[in-house]
C-alpha positions in Angstrom: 4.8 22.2 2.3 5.3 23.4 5.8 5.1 27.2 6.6 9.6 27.6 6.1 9.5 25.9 2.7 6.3 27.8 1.8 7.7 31.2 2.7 11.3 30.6 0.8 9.8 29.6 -2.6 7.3 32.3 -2.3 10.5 34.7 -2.1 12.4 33.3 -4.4 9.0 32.9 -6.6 9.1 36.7 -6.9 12.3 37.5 -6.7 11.9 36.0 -10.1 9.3 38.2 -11.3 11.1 41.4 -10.5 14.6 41.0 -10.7 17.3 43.2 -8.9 15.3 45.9 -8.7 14.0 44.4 -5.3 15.8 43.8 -1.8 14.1 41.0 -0.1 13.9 40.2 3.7 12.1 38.3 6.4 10.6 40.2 9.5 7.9 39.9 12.0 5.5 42.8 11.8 3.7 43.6 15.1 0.3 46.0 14.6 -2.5 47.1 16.5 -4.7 44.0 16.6 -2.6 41.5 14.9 1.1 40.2 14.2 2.5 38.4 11.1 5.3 36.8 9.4 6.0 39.1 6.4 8.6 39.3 3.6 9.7 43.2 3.7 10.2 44.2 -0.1 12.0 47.3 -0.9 13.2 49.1 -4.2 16.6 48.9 -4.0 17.4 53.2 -4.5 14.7 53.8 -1.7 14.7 53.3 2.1 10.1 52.8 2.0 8.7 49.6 0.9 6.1 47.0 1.9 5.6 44.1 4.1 3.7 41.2 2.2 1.9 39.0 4.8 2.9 35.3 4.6 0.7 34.1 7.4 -2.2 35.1 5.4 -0.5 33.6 1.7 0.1 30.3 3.4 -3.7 29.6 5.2 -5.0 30.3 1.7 -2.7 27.5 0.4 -3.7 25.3 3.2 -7.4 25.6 2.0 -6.3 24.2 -1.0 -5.7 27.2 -3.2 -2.5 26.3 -5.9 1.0 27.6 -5.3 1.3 29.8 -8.3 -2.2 31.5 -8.3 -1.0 32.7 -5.1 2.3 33.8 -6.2 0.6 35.7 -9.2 -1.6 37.5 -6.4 1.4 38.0 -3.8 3.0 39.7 -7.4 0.1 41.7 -7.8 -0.3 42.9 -4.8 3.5 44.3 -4.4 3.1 45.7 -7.8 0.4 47.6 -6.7 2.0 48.4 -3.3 5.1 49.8 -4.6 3.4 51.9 -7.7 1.5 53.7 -4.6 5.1 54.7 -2.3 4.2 57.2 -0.3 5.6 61.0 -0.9 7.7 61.1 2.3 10.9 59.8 3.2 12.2 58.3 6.3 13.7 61.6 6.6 11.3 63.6 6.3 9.0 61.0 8.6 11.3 62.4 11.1 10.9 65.5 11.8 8.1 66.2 13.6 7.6 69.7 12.9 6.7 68.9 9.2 4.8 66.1 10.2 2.6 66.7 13.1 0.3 68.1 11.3 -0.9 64.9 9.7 -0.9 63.6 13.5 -4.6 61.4 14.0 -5.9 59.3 16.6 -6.6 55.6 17.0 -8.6 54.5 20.0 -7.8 50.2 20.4 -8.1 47.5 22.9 -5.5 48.2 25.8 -6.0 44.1 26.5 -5.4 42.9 23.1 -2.4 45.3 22.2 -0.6 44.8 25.8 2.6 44.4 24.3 2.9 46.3 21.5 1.5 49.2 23.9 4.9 48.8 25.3 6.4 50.4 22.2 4.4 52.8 21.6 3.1 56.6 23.3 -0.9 55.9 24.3 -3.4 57.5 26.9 -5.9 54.9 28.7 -9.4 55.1 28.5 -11.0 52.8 30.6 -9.9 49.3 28.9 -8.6 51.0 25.4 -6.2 52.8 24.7 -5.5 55.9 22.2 -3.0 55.9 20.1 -1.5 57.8 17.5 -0.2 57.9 13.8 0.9 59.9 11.1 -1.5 60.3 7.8 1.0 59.8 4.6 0.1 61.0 0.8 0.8 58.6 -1.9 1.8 59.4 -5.5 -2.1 57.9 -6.1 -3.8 60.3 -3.9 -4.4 58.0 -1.6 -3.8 57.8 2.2 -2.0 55.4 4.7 -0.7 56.0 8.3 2.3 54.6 10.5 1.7 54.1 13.8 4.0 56.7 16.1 6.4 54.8 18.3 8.7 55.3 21.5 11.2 55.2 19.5 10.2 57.9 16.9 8.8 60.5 19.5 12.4 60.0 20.9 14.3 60.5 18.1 12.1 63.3 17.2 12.8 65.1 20.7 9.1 65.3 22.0 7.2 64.1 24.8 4.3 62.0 24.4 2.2 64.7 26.4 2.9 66.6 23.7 2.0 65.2 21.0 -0.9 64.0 22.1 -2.3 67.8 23.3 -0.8 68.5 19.2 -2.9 65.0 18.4 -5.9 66.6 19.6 -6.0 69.8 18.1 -5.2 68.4 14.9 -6.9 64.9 14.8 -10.3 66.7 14.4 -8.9 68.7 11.3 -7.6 66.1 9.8 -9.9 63.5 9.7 -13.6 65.3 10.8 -16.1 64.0 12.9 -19.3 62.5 11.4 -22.5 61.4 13.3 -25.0 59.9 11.1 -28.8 58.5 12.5 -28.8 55.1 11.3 -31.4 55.6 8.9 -29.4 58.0 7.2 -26.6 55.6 7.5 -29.2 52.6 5.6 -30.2 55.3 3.3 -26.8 56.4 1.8 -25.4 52.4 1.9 -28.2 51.7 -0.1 -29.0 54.5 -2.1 -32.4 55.4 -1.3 -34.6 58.2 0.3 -35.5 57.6 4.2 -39.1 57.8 3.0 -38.1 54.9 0.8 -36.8 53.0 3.9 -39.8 54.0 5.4 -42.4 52.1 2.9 -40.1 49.3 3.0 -40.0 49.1 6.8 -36.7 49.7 7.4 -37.1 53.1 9.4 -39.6 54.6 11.7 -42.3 55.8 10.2 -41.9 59.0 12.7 -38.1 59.5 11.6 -37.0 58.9 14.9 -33.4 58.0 15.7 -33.0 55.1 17.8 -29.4 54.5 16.8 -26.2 56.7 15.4 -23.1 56.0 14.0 -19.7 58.2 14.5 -16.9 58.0 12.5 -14.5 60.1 10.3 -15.1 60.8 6.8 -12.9 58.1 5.2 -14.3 55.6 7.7 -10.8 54.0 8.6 -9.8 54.5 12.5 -13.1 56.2 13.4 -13.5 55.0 16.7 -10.5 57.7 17.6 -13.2 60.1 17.5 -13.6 58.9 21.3 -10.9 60.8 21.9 -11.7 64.1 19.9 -12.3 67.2 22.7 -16.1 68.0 21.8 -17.5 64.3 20.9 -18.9 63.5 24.0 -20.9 67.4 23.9 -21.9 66.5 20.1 -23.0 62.7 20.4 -25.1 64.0 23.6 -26.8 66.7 21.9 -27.5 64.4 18.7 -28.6 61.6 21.6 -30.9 64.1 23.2 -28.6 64.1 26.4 -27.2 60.8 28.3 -26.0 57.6 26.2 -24.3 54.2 25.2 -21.6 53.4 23.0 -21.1 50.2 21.5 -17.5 49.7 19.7 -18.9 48.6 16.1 -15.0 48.2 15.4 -11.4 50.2 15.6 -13.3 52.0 12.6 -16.6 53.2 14.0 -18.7 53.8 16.9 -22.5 53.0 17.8 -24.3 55.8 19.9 -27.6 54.5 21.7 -30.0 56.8 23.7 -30.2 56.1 27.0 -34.2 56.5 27.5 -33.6 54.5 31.3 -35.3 51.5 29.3 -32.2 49.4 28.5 -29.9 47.4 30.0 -26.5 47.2 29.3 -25.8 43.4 29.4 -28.0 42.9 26.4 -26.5 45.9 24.5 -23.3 43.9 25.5 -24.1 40.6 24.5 -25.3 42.3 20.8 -21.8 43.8 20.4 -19.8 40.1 21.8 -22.4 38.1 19.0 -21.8 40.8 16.3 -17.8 40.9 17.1 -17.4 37.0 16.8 -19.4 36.5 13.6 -19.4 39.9 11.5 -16.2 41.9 12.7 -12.5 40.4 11.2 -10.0 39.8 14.1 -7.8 42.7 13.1 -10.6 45.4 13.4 -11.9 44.5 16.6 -12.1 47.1 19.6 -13.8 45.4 23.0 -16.5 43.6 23.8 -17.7 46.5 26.3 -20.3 48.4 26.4 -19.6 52.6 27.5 -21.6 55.1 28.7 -21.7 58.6 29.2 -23.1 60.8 31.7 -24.0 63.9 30.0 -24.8 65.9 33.5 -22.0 65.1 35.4 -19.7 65.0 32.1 -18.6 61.4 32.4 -17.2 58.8 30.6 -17.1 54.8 32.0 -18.1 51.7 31.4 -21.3 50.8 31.4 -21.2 48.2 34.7 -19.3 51.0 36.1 -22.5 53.6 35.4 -24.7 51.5 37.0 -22.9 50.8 40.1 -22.4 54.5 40.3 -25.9 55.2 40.0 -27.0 52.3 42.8 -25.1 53.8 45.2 -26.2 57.1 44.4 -29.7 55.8 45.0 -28.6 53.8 47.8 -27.0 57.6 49.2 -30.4 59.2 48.4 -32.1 56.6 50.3 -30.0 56.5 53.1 -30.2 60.8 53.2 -34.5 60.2 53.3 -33.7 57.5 56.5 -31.6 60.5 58.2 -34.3 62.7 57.1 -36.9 61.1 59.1 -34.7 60.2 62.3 -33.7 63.9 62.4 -37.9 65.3 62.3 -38.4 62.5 64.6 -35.7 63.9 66.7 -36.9 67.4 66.6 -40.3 66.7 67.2 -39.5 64.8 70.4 -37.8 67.3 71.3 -40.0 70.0 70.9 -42.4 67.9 72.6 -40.4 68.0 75.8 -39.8 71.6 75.6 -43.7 72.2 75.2 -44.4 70.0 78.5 -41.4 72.4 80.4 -43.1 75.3 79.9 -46.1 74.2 80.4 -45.4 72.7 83.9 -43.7 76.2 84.6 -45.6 78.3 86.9 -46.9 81.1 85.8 -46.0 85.1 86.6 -49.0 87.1 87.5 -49.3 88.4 83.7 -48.9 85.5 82.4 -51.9 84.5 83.7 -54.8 85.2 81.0 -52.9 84.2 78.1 -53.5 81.1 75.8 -51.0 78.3 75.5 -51.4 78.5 72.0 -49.5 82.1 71.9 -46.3 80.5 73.9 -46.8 77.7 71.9 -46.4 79.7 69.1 -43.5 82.1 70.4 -41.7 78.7 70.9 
């Protein structure tokens, strides 16, 4: 069955199961990270609904998996969506003034998302790119966010400088910064003391730190805490002062020390390995590594801090070369001064007086 067929008789599959109460369309969905086919389903008295995503229905039925077990779980999962609509309108979506307090951050990969950064208000940062969305309640107490557009920011009548100065005073509110030490982070996954960790050799036995992790409280988007005013000041202080971050994913951040003892191409070439065998497509950030300069407040790339500091040394070397020809300099010509006066002749009370005075009037 190619992908057409499969995605017609999936439709009309559930269209069966629910009746009239759903409207049914075909769209392509373009996201941070990813794109899809998706069949839009809608209750008909309501104007927010879900997108089901086809692309990932009809691999599963290439691996073999039978046609109807999928349409039961395509049936389950709308069922599911649609019990959970959020408590806004597309009206209410709209006006920013009730909404922009729900306003969060995103930080992604400028590369990856070129085009749909087209459509949407961002801020570079080095090779990513922050975005932003809008947190929404469901009827579940649950959360979701949609991803601000041009087009919305337009219609809502506000720049995209502000909203993102209103994104960061409110993005830190919303969703809190956390930054863990990794063996905290072991220690609540697996539900044991650090001491614990300790006898089984999974921490240092001094407590040390050599790793933390930031993200937000409900872990989703974390790596927008990049973005957050006072990060960089709180991730140095936890750090002890200058470090590296390596993008774990769009949902959380790695914070190394930098104790001058590691390079930066092997921290990259963890986060490249780790990225193409434990991180899904969709939740990728970069392959990069960052670092941040906590005395001269700055945040780069990490090839870029070391180039930075190599010329600095190569400016500091250079300054000791200058150094050197300048006392030379002087000396010399002190040197010639000394054998002036010395070749001088002499006034009648000069005469008496040893050359180390003039020498030292000189």
């Amino acid at each position: 069955m190619g992908f057409d067929e499969f995605k017609e008789q999936l439709t009309s599959d559930l269209k069966e199961r629910f009746g009239e109460e759903l409207k049914f369309d075909f769209r392509t969905v373009n996201k941070v990270n990813e794109s899809y086919e998706a069949i839009t389903i809608t209750p008909v008295d309501s104007n927010v609904g879900m997108n089901l995503n086809v692309d990932r229905f009809y691999h599963e039925h290439e691996r073999g998996v039978v046609f109807h077990e999928l349409v039961d779980k395509a049936a389950e999962i709308v069922r599911k969506a649609l019990d959970n609509i959020p408590r806004v309108d597309a009206q209410s979506l709209m006006d920013y003034e009730q909404m922009k307090d729900k306003l969060v951050m995103e930080v992604v990969s400028a590369e990856n998302n070129r085009d749909i950064l087209e459509r949407i208000p961002h801020k570079n940062m080095e090779d990513m790119a922050v975005v932003y969305r809008f947190m929404i309640d469901h009827t579940t107490g649950e959360q979701s966010s949609v991803l601000i557009t041009n087009h919305m920011i337009e219609q809502m009548g506000i720049t995209a400088e502000k909203l993102h100065d209103d994104a960061v005073r409110n993005a830190p509110e919303v969703k809190p910064l956390i930054i863990q030490g990794m063996n905290e982070v072991m220690a609540e996954m697996m539900g044991k003391d650090i001491e614990e960790l300790v006898d089984m050799g999974l921490a240092s036995t001094t407590g040390e730190e050599v790793m933390y992790v930031a993200t937000v409280q409900d872990k989703t988007h974390g790596a927008g805490v990049l973005a957050y005013q006072d990060f960089m000041d709180k991730a140095a202080e936890r750090a002890g002062g200058d470090f590296f971050i390596l993008p774990s994913s769009i949902h959380e951040l790695l914070i190394v020390p930098d104790d001058h003892t590691k390079d930066f191409k092997e921290l990259e070439n963890m986060v490249r390995e780790v990225n193409a065998t434990q991180v899904e497509p969709e939740d990728k950030l970069t392959d990069n590594v960052y670092h941040y300069d906590s005395k001269d407040k700055i945040f780069e790339l990490a090839e870029k801090y070391v180039m930075r500091q190599a010329e600095k040394e190569a400016c500091i070397d250079s300054g000791k070369d200058d150094l050197q020809d300048e006392k030379k300099s002087i000396l010399s010509e002190l040197k010639a001064k000394k054998e002036e006066i010395a070749n001088q002749p002499r006034k009648e009370t000069d005469r008496g007086v040893k050359p180390k005075d003039r020498e030292t009037v000189i």
